[in-house]
C-alpha positions as CSV (number, residue, x, y, z in Angstrom):
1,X,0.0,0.0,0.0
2,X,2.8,2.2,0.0
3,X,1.6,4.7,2.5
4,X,-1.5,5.2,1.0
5,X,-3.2,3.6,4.2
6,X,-6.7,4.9,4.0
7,X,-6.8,3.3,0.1
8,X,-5.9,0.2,1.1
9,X,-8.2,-0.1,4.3
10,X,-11.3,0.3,1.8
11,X,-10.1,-3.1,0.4
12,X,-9.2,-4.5,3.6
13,X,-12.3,-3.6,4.8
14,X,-14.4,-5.0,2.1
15,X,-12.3,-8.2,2.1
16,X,-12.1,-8.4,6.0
17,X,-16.4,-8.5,6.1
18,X,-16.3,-11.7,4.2
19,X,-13.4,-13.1,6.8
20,X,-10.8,-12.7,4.7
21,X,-7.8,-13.8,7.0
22,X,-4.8,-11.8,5.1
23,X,-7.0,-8.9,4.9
24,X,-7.5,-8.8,8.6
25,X,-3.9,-9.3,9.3
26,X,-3.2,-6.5,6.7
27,X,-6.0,-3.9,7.7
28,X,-4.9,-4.2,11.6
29,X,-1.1,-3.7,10.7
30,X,-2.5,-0.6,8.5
31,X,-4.7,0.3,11.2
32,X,-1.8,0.4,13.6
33,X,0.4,2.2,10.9
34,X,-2.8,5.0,11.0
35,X,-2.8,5.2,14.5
36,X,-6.2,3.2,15.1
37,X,-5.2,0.7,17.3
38,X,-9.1,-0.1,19.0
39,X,-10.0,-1.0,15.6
40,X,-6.6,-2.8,14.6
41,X,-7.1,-4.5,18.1
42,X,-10.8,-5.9,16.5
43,X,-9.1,-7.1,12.9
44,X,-6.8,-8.4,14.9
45,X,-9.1,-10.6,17.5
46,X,-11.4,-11.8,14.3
47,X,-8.2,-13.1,12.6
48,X,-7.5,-15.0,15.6
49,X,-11.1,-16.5,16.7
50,X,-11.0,-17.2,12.7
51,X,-7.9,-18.8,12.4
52,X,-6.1,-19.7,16.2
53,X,-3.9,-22.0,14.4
54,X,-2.4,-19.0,11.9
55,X,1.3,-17.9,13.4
56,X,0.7,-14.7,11.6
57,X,-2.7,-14.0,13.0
58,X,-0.6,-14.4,16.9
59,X,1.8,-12.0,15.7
60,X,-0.7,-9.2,14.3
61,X,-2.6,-9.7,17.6
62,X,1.2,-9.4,19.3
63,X,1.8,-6.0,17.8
64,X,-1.4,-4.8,18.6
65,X,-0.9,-5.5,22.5
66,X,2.3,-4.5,21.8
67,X,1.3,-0.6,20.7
68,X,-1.0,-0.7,23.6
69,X,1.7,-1.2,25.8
70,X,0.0,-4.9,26.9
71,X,3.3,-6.2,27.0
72,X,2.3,-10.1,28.9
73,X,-0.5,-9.9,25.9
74,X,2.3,-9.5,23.6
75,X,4.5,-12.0,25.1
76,X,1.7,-14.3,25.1
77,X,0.8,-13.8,21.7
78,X,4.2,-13.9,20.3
79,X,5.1,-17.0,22.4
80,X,2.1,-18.9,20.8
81,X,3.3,-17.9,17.2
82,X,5.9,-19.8,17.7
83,X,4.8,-22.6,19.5
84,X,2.5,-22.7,16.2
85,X,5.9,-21.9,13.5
86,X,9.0,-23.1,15.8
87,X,11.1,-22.3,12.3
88,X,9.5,-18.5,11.7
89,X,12.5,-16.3,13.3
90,X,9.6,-13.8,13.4
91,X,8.1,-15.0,16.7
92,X,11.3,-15.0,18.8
93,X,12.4,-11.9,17.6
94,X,9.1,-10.5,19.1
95,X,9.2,-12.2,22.0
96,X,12.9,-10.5,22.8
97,X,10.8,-7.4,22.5
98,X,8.2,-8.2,24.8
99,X,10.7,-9.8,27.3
100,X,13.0,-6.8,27.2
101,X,10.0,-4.8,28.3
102,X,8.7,-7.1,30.8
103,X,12.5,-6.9,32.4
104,X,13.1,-10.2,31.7
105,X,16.7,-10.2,30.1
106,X,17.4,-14.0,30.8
107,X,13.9,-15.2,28.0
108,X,15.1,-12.3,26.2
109,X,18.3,-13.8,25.4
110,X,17.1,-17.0,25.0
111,X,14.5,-15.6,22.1
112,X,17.5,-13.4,20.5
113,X,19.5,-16.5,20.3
114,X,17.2,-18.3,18.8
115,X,16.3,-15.4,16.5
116,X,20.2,-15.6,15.4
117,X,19.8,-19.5,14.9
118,X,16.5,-19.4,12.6
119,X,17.1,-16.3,10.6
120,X,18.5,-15.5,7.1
121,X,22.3,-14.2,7.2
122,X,20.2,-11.2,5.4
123,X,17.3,-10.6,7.2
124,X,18.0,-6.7,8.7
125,X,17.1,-7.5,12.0
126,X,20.0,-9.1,12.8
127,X,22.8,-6.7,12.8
128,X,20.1,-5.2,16.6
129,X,19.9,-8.9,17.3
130,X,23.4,-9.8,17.7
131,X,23.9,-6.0,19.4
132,X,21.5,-6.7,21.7
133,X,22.1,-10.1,22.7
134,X,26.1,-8.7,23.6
135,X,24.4,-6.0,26.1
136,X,22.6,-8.5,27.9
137,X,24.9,-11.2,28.0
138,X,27.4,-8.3,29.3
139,X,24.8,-6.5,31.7
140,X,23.6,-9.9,33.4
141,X,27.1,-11.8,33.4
142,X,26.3,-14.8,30.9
């Protein structure tokens, strides 16, 4: 959508009503992206009830909590996207997030390392991965 957020939702929207799982997942991100989180919170909650066994439904519902500042919601959410895609490095990068909010460095470094171990060599994330993951391992003595 390029930016052009309030074109796309018509789409997502019209897709969404006829439980459309992608346009769900979509329209909450773009939602999010516009600044509506209550109704990227609801796109996010149908894709769930719609499809609980979807990774990339947990992880939409994820960075909802996570812009409301639910952070156990987005732990919880993250944590069962990857129960549900163990070999997405999507889902453990997100939980680091979450954990690193919820001052839990020890899960954190256990999700960042896993991060390292399922991601591409490419993937842009890494470079704050491995960063990350040397700060903590520094700051708590590992």
């Amino acid at each position: 959508n390029i930016g052009r957020y309030g074109e796309a939702m018509i789409i997502y929207s019209k897709l969404a009503s006829l439980g459309n799982i992608a346009a769900l997942n979509n329209g909450a991100n773009c939602m999010l992206k516009m600044g509506d989180i209550a109704s990227a919170a609801s796109y996010a909650e149908r894709a769930v009830n719609s499809r609980p066994d979807d990774s990339l439904c947990w992880i939409t519902l994820g960075n909802v909590c996570y812009a409301q500042k639910d952070w156990i919601g987005a732990h919880r959410s993250y944590t069962k996207a990857h129960i549900i895609s163990p070999e997405d490095p999507t889902p453990p990068f997100n939980i680091s997030l979450s954990a690193l909010k919820l001052s839990q460095p020890t899960v954190a470094i256990q999700a960042l390392t896993a991060f390292l171990a399922l991601s591409d060599v490419n993937d842009s994330r890494r470079l704050w991965a491995t960063k990350q993951l040397q700060t903590l391992k520094i700051d708590n003595k590992c």
